[in-house]
ZATOR-804374 format. One record per residue (C-alpha): residue in one letter; x, y, z. Coordinates in steps of 0.02 Angstrom, whole numbers, plus 50000, padded with zeros to 5 digits. Layout:
REM ZATOR-804374
<site resn="a" east="X" north="Y" up="Z"/>
...
END
This chain:
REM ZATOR-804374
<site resn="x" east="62089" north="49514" up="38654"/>
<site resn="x" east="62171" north="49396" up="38785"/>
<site resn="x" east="62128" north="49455" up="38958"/>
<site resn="x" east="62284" north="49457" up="39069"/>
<site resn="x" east="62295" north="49340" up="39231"/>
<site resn="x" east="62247" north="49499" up="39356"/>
<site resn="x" east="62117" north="49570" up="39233"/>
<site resn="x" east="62009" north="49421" up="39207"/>
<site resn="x" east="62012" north="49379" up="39383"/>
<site resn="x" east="61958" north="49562" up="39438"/>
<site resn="x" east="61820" north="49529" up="39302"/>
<site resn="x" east="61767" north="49367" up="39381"/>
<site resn="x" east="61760" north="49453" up="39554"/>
<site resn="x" east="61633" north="49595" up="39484"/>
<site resn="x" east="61537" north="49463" up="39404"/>
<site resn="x" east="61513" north="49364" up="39569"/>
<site resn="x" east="61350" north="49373" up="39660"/>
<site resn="x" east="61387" north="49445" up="39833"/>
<site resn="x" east="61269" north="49350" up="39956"/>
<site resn="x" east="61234" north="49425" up="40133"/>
<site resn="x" east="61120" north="49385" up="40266"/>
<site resn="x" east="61030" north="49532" up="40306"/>
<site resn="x" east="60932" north="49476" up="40453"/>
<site resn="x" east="60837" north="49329" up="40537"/>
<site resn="x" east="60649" north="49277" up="40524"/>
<site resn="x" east="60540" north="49278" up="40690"/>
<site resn="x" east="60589" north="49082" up="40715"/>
<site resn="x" east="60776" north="49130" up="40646"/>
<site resn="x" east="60788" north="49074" up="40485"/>
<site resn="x" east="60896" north="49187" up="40380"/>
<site resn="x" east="60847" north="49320" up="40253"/>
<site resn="x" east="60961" north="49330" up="40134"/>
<site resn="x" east="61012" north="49463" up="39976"/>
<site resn="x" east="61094" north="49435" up="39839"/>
<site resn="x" east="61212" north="49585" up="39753"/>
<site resn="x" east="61230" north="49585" up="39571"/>
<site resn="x" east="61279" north="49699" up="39434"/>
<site resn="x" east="61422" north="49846" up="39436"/>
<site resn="x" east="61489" north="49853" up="39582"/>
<site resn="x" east="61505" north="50049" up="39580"/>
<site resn="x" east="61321" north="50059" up="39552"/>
<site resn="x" east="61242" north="50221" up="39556"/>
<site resn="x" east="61081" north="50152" up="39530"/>
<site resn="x" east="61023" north="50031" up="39654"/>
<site resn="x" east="60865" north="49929" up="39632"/>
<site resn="x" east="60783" north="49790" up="39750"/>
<site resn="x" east="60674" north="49669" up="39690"/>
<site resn="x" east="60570" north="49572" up="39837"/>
<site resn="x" east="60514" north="49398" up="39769"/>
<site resn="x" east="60388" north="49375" up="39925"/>
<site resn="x" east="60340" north="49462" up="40067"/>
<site resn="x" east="60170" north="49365" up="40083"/>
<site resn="x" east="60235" north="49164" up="40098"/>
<site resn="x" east="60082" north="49108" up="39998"/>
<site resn="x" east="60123" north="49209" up="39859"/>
<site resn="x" east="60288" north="49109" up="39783"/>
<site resn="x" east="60281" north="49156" up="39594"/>
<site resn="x" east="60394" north="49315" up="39618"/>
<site resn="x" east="60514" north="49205" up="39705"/>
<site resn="x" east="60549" north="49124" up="39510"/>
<site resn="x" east="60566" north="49293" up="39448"/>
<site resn="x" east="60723" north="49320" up="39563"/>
<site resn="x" east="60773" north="49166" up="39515"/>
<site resn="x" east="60776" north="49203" up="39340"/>
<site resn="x" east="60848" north="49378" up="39356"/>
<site resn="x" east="61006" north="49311" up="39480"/>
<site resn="x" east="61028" north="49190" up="39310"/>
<site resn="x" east="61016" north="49313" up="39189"/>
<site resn="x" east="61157" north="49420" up="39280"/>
<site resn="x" east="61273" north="49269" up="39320"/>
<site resn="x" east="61429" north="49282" up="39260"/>
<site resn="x" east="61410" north="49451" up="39193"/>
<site resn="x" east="61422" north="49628" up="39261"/>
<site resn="x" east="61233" north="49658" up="39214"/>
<site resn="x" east="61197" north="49866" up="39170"/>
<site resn="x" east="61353" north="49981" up="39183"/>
<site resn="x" east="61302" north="50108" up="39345"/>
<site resn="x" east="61163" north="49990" up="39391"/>
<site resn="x" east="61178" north="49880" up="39543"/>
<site resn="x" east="61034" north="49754" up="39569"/>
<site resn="x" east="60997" north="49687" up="39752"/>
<site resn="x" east="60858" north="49535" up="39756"/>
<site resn="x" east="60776" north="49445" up="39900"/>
<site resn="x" east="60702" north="49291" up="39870"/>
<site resn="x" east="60568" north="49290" up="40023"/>
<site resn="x" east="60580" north="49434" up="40164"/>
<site resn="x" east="60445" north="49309" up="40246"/>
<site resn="x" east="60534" north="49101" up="40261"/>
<site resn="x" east="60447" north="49064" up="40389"/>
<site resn="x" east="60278" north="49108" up="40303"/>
<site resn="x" east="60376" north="49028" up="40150"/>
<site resn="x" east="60405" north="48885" up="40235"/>
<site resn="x" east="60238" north="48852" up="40296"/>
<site resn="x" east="60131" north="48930" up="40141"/>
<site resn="x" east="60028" north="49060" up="40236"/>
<site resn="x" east="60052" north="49249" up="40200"/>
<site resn="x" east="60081" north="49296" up="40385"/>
<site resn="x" east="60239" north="49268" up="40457"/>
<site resn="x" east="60269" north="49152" up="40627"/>
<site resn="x" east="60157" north="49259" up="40736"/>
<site resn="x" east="60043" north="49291" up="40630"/>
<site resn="x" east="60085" north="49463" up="40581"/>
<site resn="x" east="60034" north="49507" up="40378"/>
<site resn="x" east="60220" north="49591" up="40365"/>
<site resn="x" east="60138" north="49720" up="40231"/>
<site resn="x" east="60045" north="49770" up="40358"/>
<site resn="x" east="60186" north="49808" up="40476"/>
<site resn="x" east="60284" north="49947" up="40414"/>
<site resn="x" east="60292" north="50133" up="40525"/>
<site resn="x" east="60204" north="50229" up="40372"/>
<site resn="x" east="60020" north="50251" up="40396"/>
<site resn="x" east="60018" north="50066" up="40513"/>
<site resn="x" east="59844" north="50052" up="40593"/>
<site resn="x" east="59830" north="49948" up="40735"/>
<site resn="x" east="59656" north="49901" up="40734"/>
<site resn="x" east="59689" north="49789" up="40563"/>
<site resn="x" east="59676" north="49575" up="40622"/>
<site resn="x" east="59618" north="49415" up="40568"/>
<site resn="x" east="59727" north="49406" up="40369"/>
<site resn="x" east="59778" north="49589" up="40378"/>
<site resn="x" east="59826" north="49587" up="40575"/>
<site resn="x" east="59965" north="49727" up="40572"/>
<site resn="x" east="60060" north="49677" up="40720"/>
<site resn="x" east="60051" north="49757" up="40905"/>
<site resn="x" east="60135" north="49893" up="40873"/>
<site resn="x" east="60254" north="49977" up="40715"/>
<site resn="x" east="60397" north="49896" up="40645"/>
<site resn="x" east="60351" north="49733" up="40796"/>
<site resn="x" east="60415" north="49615" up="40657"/>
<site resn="x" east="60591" north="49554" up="40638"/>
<site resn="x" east="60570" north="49518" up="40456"/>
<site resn="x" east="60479" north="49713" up="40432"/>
<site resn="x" east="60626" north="49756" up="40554"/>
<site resn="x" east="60778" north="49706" up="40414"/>
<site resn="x" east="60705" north="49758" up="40275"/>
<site resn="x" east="60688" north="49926" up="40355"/>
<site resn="x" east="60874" north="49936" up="40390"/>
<site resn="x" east="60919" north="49869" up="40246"/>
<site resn="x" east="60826" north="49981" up="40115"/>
<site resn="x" east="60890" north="50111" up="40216"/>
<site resn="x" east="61096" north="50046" up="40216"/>
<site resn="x" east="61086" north="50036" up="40026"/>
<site resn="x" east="60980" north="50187" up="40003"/>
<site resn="x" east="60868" north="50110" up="39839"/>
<site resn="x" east="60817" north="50225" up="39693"/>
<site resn="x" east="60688" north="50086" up="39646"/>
<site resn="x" east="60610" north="49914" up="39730"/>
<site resn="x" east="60481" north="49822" up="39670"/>
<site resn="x" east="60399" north="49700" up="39761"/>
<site resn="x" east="60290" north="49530" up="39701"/>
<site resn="x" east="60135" north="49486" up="39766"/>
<site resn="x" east="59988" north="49387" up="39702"/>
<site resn="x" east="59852" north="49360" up="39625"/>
<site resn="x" east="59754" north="49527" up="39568"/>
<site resn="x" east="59854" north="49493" up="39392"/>
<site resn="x" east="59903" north="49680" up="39368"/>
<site resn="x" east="60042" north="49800" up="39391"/>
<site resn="x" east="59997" north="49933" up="39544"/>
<site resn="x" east="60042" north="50105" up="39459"/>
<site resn="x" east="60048" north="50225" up="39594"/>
<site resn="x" east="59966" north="50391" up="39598"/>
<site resn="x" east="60099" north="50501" up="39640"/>
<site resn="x" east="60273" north="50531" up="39523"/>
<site resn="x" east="60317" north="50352" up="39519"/>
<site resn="x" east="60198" north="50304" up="39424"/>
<site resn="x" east="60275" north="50323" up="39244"/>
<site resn="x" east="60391" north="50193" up="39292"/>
<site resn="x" east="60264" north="50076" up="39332"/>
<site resn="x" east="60150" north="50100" up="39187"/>
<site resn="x" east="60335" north="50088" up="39093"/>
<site resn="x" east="60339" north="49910" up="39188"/>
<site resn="x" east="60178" north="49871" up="39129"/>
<site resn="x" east="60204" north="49877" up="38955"/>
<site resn="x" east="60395" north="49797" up="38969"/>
<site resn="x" east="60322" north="49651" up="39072"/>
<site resn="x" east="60147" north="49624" up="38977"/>
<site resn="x" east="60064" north="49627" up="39125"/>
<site resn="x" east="59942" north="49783" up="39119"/>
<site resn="x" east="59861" north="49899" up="39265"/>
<site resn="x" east="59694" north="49863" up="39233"/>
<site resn="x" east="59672" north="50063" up="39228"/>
<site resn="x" east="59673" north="50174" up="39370"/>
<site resn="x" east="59794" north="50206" up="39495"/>
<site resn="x" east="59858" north="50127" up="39641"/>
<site resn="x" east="59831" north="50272" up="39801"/>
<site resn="x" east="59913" north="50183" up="39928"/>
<site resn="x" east="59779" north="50152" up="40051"/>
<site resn="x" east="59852" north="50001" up="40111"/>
<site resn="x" east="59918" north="50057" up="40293"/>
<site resn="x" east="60081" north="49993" up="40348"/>
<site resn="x" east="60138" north="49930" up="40156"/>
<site resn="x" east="60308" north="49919" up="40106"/>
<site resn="x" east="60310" north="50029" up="39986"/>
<site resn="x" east="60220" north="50179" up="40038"/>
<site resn="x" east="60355" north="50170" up="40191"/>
<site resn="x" east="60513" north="50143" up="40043"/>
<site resn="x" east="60413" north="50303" up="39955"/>
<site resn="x" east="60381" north="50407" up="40103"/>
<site resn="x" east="60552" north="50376" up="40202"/>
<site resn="x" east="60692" north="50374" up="40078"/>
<site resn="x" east="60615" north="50432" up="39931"/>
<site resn="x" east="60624" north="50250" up="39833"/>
<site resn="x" east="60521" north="50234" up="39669"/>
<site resn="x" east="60408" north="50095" up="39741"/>
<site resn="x" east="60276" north="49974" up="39673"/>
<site resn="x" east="60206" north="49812" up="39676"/>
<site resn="x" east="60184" north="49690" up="39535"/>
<site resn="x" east="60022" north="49574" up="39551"/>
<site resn="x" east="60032" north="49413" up="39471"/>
<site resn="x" east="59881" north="49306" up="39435"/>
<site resn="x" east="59844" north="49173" up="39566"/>
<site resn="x" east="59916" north="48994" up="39516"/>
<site resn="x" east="60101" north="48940" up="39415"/>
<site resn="x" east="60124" north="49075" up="39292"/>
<site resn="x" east="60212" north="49004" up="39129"/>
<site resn="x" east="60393" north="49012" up="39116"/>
<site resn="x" east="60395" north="49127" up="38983"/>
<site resn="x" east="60314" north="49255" up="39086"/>
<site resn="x" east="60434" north="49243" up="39227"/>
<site resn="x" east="60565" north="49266" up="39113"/>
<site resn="x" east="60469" north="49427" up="39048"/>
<site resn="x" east="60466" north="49481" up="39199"/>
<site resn="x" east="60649" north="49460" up="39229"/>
<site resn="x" east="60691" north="49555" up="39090"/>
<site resn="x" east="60585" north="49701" up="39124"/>
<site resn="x" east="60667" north="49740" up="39283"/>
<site resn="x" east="60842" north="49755" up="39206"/>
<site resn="x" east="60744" north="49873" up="39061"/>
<site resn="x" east="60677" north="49951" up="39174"/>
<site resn="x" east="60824" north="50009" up="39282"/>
<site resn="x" east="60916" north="50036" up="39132"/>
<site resn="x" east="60784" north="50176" up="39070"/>
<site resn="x" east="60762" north="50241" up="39239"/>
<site resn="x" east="60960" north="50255" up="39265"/>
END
């Protein structure tokens, strides 16, 4: 069936990434989101290529996904929010702190412990960082049901130890990349997700890949799972 002049534009509109700067690094380079998927999402999931700028392989995995849901609505009810790097300036440079030295999963309110320094320092105080800073207010403008976040390069998928953990182990088997058995408890003070968790209630957890270029294939794995993921979550 033909679509009409007004209907395929509307569907070209709902198809179009929506980019937004969503704050500014320490030496103001922009962080930037990218929203994809229905645009009445009920669902909303963030995925977090890097927070650590040494760890880039996640970054390819947001690549990937913001392909796979070009020029497409993606899920019906699921809305899909990525950020390539919440750290450019570590990025940039290819350290895992950010400008001043601050490891940004260190920084968040939840459980921060000052007394962390040298490649965990934590920052002088809560929240200190402008890059911890937006991602706070933004997780908490969009209100996420789930976030996952990259890091390298333990090579596993960090199933938590409370309810969200399901999901991850779900993850885990949709992505190939496996736990490594146990249970992730958290322990790391000021992390991202224990804060998403603990403050809004976000289904939160980090995915570990090995150290070095991970294959192509397994990026695009990756990219895949999230969408199955959301869509068995949803």
């Amino acid at each position: 069936m033909l679509l009409s002049g007004v209907t395929l534009a509307a569907s070209v509109a709902e198809a179009a990434p929506v980019r937004q700067v969503i704050g500014h690094s320490a030496l103001d380079r922009p962080i930037t989101s990218w929203r994809q998927g229905d645009p009445e999402s009920e669902f909303r999931v963030l995925v977090v290529g890097s927070v650590h700028g040494d760890e880039r392989q996640g970054m390819r995995v947001v690549s990937r996904l913001r392909q796979q849901l070009a020029g497409r609505k993606g899920p019906k009810r699921i809305g899909i929010w990525t950020v390539k790097s919440a750290n450019p300036d570590g990025t940039a440079a290819n350290t895992r702190k950010n400008a001043r030295g601050v490891d940004l999963n260190r920084n968040f309110p939840f459980r921060w412990d000052g007394s962390l320094n040298g490649g965990y320092n934590s920052g002088p105080r809560p929240a200190s960082e402008p890059e911890t800073r937006t991602m706070m207010r933004f997780s908490r403008r969009v209100g996420f049901d789930l976030a996952i976040w990259f890091h390298q390069p333990w090579g596993r998928t960090l199933a938590p130890c409370n309810r969200d953990r399901q999901w991850a182990l779900l993850y885990a088997r949709l992505s190939g990349l496996g736990t490594g058995g146990g249970c992730d408890r958290s322990r790391y003070p000021g992390s991202a997700v224990s804060w998403q968790h603990h403050t809004d209630g976000t289904t939160a957890f980090v995915v570990e890949f090995g150290p070095g270029v991970q294959p192509r294939a397994v990026i695009a794995r990756h990219a895949r799972a999230v969408i199955r993921l959301a869509k068995r979550m949803d």
